[in-house]
N, C-alpha and C positions, 0 to 999 in steps of 0.2 A: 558425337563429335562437335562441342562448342565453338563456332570459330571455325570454320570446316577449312578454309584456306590457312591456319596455320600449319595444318597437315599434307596440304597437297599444292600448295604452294613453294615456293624456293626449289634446291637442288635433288630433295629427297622428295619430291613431290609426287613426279613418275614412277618411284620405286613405289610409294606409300600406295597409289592409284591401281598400280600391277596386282601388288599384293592382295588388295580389296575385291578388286573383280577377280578374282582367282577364288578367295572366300565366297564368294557371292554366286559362283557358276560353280559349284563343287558339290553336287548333291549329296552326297557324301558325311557332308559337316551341316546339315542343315538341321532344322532350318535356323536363319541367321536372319536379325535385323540388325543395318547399319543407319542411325540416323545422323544425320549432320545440320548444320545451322551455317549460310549462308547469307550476306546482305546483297542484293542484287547489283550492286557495281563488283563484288568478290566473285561471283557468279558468272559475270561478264568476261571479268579478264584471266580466269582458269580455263573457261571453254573458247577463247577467240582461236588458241593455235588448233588446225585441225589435223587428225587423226592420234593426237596426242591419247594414252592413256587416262588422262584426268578427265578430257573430252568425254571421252565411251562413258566414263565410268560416271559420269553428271547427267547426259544426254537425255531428256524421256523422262525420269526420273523425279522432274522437280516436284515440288508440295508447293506452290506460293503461297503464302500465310498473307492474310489482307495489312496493307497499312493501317487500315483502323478497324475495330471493332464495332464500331457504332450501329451499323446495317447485320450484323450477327442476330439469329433470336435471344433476345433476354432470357426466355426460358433455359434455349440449352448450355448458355452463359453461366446462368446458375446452378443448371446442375452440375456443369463440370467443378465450378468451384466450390462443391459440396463435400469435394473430397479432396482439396487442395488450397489450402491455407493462403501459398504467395499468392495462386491465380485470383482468390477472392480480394485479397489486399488488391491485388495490379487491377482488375473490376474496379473496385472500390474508388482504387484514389487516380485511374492514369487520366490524363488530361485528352479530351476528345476521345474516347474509346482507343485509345495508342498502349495497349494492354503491354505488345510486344518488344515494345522501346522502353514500356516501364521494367517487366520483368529484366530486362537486355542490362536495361541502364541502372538500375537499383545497386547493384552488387559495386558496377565501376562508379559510380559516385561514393559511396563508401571509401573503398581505394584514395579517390580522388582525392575526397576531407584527410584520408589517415595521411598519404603521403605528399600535402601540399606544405608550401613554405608556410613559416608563420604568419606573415601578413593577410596573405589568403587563408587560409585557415581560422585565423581572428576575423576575417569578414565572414567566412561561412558560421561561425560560433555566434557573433554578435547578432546575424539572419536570424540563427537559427531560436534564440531565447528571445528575443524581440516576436515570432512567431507562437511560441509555447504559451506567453506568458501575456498573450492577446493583441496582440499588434494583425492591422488586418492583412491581405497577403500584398499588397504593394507597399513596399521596405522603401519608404526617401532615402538618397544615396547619401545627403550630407551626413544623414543619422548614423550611415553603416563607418562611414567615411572617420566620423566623433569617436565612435563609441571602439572601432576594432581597439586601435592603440591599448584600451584599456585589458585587453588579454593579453597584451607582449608583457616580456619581462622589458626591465630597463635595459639590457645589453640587445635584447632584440628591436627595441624601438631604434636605440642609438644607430645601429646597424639600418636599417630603412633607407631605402634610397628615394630621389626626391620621386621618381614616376611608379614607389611604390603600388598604389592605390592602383592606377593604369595595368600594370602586369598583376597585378591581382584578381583586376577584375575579367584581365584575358584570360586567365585561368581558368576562373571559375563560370566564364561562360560557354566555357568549348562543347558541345552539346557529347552525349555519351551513348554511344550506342544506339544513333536518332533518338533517342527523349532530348526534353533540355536539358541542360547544363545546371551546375548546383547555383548558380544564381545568377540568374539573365535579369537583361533590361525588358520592361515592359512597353512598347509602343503600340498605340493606335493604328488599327489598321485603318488607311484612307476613308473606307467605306464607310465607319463610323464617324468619321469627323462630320461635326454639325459645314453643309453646305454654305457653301458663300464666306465661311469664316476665314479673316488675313490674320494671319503675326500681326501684332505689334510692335511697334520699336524695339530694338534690342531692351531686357532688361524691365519691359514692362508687362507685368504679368506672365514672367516667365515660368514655365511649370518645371518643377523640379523632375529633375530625372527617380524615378523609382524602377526598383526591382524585385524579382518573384525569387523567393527559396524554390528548390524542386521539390514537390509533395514528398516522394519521397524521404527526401532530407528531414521533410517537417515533420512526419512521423519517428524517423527515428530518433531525431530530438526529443519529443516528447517520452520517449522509455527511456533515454539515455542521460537526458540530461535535466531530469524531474526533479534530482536532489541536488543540484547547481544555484549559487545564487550570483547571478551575474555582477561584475564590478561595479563599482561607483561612477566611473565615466560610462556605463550603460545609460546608465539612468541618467545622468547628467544630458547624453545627446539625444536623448530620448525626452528630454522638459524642452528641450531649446529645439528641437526639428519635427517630433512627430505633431500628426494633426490630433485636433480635440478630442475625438472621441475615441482614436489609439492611445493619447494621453491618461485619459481615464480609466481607460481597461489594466495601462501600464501600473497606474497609482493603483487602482482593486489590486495587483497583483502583487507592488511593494511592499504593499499596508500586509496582507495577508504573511508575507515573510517578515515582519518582523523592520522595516524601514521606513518610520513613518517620515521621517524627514523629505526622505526620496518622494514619496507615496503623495506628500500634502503638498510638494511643489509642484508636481505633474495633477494633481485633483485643482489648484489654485490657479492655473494655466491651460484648465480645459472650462474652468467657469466662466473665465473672462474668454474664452473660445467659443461661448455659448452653449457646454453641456449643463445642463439644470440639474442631472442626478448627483452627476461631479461636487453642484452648490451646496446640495445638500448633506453630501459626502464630509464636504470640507468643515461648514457647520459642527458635525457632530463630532468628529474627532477632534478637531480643537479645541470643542467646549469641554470636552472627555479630560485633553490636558493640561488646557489654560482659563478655568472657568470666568475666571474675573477678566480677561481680555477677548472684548468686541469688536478688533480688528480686524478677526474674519470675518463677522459678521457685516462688517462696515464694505467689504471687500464683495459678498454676497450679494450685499441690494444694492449693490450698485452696478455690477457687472452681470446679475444672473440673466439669463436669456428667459426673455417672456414668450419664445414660439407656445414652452408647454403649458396652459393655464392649467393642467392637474399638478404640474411640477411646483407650479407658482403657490397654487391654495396648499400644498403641503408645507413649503418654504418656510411660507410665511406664517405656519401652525407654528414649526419649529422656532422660527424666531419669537415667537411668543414666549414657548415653553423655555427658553431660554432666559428671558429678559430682556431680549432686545428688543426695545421697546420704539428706542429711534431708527432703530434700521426697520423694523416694521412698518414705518411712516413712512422711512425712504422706499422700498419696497412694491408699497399699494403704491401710492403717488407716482410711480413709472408705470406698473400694472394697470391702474385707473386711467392712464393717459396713453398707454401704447400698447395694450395687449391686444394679438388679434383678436379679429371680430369672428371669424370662420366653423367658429364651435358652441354654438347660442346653449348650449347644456354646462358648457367649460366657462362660462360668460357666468350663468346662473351661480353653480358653483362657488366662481370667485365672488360673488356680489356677496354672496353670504360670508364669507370667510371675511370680508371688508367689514362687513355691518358685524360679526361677533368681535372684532379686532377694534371695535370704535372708530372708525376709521368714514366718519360720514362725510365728510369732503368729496373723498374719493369714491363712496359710494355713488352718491350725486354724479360726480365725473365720467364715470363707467357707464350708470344707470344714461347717460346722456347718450353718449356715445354709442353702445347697444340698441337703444330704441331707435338711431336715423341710422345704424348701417352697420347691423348684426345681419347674418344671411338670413333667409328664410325657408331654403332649399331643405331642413329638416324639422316636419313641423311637430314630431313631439318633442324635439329640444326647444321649439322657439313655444310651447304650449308652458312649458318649462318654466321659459324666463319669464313668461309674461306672469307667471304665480309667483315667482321669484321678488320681480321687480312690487308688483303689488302687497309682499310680504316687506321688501325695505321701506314703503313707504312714499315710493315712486311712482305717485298718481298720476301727475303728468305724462312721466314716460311709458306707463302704460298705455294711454291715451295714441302717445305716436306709435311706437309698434303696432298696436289695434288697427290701426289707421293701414298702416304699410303691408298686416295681415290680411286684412278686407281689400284691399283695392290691387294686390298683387300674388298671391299665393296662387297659385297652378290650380286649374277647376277640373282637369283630367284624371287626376289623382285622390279615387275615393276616400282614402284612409285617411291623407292630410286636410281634404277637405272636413270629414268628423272629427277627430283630431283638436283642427283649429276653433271650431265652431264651439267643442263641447268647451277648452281655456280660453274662448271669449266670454262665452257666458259665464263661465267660473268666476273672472276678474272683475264682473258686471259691465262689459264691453257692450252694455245692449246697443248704440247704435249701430259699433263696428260687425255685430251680428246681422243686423239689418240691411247695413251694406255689403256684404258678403252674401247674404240668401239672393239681393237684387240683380246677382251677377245670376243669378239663375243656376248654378251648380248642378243642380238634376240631370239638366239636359248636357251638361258635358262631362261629367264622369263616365269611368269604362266599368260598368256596372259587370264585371266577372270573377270579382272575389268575394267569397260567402260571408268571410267575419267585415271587409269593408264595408258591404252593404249591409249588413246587418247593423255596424256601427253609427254611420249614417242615418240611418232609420233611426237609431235609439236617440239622437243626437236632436234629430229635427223636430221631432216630437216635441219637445219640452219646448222651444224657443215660439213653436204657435204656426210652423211654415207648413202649412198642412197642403198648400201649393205644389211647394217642392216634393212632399212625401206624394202626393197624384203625379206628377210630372215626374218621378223615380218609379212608380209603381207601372205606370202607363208604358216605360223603356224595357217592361218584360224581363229583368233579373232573375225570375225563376228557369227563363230559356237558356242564360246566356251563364251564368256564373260557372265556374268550374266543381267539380265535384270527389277531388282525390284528397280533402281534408274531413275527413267523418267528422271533426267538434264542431269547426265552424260550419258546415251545412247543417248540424242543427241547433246552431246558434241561431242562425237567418230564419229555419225555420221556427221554429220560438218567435222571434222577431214578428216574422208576416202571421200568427199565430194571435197573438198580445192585438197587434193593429190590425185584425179583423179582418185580414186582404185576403178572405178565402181564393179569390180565381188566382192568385200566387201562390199561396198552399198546395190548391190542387195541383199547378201547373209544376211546382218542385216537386211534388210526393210522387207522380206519376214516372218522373223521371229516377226516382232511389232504386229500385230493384235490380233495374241493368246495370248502373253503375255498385252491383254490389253491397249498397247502404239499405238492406232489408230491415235491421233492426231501427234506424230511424225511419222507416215507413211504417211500423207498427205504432211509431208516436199519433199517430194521426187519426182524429174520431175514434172511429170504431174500428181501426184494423187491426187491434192486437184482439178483438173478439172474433169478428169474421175472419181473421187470415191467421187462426190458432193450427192449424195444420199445414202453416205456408200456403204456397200458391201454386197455380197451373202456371206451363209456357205462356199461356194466353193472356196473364192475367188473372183470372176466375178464381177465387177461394177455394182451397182444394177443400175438397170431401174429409170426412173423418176419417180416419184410418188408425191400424193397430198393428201390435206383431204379427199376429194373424196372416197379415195381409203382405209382408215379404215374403220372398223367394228363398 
């Protein structure tokens, strides 16, 4: 019994209530299950009159089903819904484990779309393909506000009254069965709100009001309305309201049906937004249609967003392959003057793409700017550039980098420390090698990774700091390193192996058996000869042995 107060509720309610507990106490007819579905304010106001038949027949009785699902086991979540398709959907998509509000509410949202006015019904339709068709799930309401009209007929717009929008949007937020409503406002709960933050004046920096489709809605949009191609004032409020990067998913999604017009204005208004894939988007389909016009082009390097320097060095492949030759110029010359510095590997990258592109001005420019204030927090990207910059020709700014590698780079950190040392010497940074070994490095790294210290070692070697290798050798690494990478333990061992550092040999080897690494203990001297029939608990070369000699 769905609804259990539409049955035992009103004037037939007592009859209904008689009749049940009579079924229910009648051994006779049994056995019988009666189930009903109840919201606990329905619950409330069927049992408040007492000795009522409806009373008896609720009393003791109840099931409470939880408001949310989320403290339920996942396990037995799943298995129920291993043999029940909604329950896996209402899993799936209900919002905070509200399984019961989704199941409740699915079917009267349905309802809802089939028998709402037009006006609502074009905002839940424009929601609902604005969502299919990649729009993220917060809907700006100017967008829904643009684009519905373009589902009325002309006798149904004409007919519109002025606080249309307002009762539409009553409608559609009425919640259904406690889930949401087929399309509510989204508000910040207080608790999120960044501390100490005021309003501003009316009007400045006001945030647009947005709204959420109900999950539900948004799946069955996607079966329903896959073979739909939305109006032209979709797209139209969808260039002029949504943000950059729902703009661009909207264009992929225009351009795929068959709209390129739509498709390039919303691609052309997510470039100058700052999406960089968008730039390149727009590039290629227009050269597709307009080859002899570099307007887009001109449009690209002048607004494409330089956050991505992978986006950037592709860009600017493209406008080569193209012709465009001056927007190329334009292009480096913003990149060489304003690309972040935060990705010394994206730095390297672009410097190349400059120097294949002729582009030696801007080389220079870039190559300046990287070497006083490229991070250095990643030192095989900044190992990188320093090869890079030496490859364009940028002796000087290898010189400063060098400089800002030696006298700052983190000494705790064994890997960056070999790392850096091995792309000084590469670059022939020999003093900045010098200044870097004087910081004494040995003694401040955390000598507990096998391939770092191993790297290390291999690194100091060649430069002459046989210092450092005594003062790394003397901090005991064969004690301290960790041992759950079998290559790199004997990588390191190899390492102390090569540099003759037997009392580290021994002190690593001793420790392989417990940790399991028996076959890298047999690398050592003579033990794949004496410890040809493995070994005792003790230690000791075991005895020979044969078939014979099991059980």
């Amino acid at each position: 019994m769905n609804e259990t107060q539409d049955y035992l509720g009103g004037e037939a309610g007592e009859r209904v209530a008689a009749g049940l507990r009579a079924l229910l106490t009648d051994a006779s007819r049994g056995p019988v299950l009666v189930l009903g579905t109840l919201w606990p304010e329905h619950h409330a106001a069927l049992t408040s009159r007492p000795g009522s038949q409806v009373r008896h027949l609720l009393d003791g009785v109840v099931i409470e089903v939880p408001e949310t699902f989320a403290d339920i086991d996942p396990a037995a979540l799943r298995q129920a819904a291993g043999t029940d398709l909604r329950l896996a959907e209402a899993i799936e998509q209900a919002e905070d484990g509200h399984v019961t509000q989704y199941l409740a509410g699915g079917p009267e949202l349905l309802d809802r779309l089939a028998t709402a006015d037009p006006a609502a019904k074009a905002l839940m339709w424009a929601a609902m393909d604005a969502r299919r068709l990649g729009h993220r799930t917060a809907l700006p309401l100017p967008l829904l506000e643009q684009a519905a009209p373009a589902y009325l007929t002309d006798l149904q717009y004409d007919q519109l009254g002025e606080d249309w929008l307002e009762q539409a949007l009553a409608y559609t937020s009425r919640p259904c069965k406690g889930a949401r409503g087929a399309l509510t406002r989204i508000r910040a709960a207080p608790s999120r709100r960044a501390r100490g933050r005021r309003p501003g004046p009316a009007g400045e920096h006001a945030e647009v009001p947005v709204y959420r489709l109900a999950d539900y809605l948004d799946q069955h949009a996607r079966a329903t309305r896959c073979s739909l191609i939305p109006p032209i004032g979709f797209w139209a409020a969808a260039a002029a309201h949504a943000r950059p990067g729902d703009q661009e998913a909207l264009g992929d999604a225009a351009w795929a049906r068959g709209l390129y017009r739509d498709a390039t204005q919303l691609h052309k208004n997510a470039t100058t937004g700052g999406r960089p894939k968008a730039a390149l988007t727009l590039v290629n389909h227009l050269h597709t249609l307009h080859p002899g016009d570099h307007r887009p082009a001109d449009h690209v390097a002048a607004h494409a967003s330089l956050r991505d320097l992978d986006a950037i060095d592709t860009l600017l492949s493209r406008l080569q392959e193209v012709g465009a030759d001056e927007q190329v110029a334009v292009l480096a010359h913003r990149a060489a003057a304003h690309a972040p510095l935060d990705t010394p590997d994206a730095v390297a990258s672009l410097l190349i793409r400059l120097k294949w592109a002729g582009a030696d001005e801007q080389v220079a420019a870039l190559a300046d700017r990287a070497a006083a204030h490229v991070t250095l927090d990643a030192p095989t990207a900044v190992a990188s550039l320093l090869s890079r910059l030496k490859w364009a020709g940028a002796e000087e700014q290898v010189g400063v980098l060098a400089d800002r590698v030696a006298a700052h780079i983190a000494l705790d950190n064994t890997y960056a420390v070999a790392t850096l040392l091995k792309g000084l010497r590469e670059v022939g940074a020999d003093e900045q090698v010098t200044a870097l070994l004087a910081r004494d490095p040995a003694t401040h790294i955390t000598p507990d990774h096998p391939a770092a210290v191993a790297v290390l070692l291999n690194h100091l070697g060649p430069v002459g700091a046989e210092d450092q290798v005594a003062a790394l050798l003397a901090r005991d690494p064969a004690a301290h390193i960790t041992l759950d990478d079998r290559y790199f333990v004997g990588a390191l061992l190899t390492q102390l192996q090569v540099m003759g550092a037997d009392e580290q040999v021994a002190a690593l080897t001793d420790r392989l058996p417990a940790e399991g690494l028996f076959d890298e203990f047999l690398r050592v001297a003579d033990h794949r000869v004496r410890y040809r029939f493995g070994r005792e608990p003790d230690g000791r070369p075991a005895h020979e042995w044969g078939w014979d000699d099991l059980e």
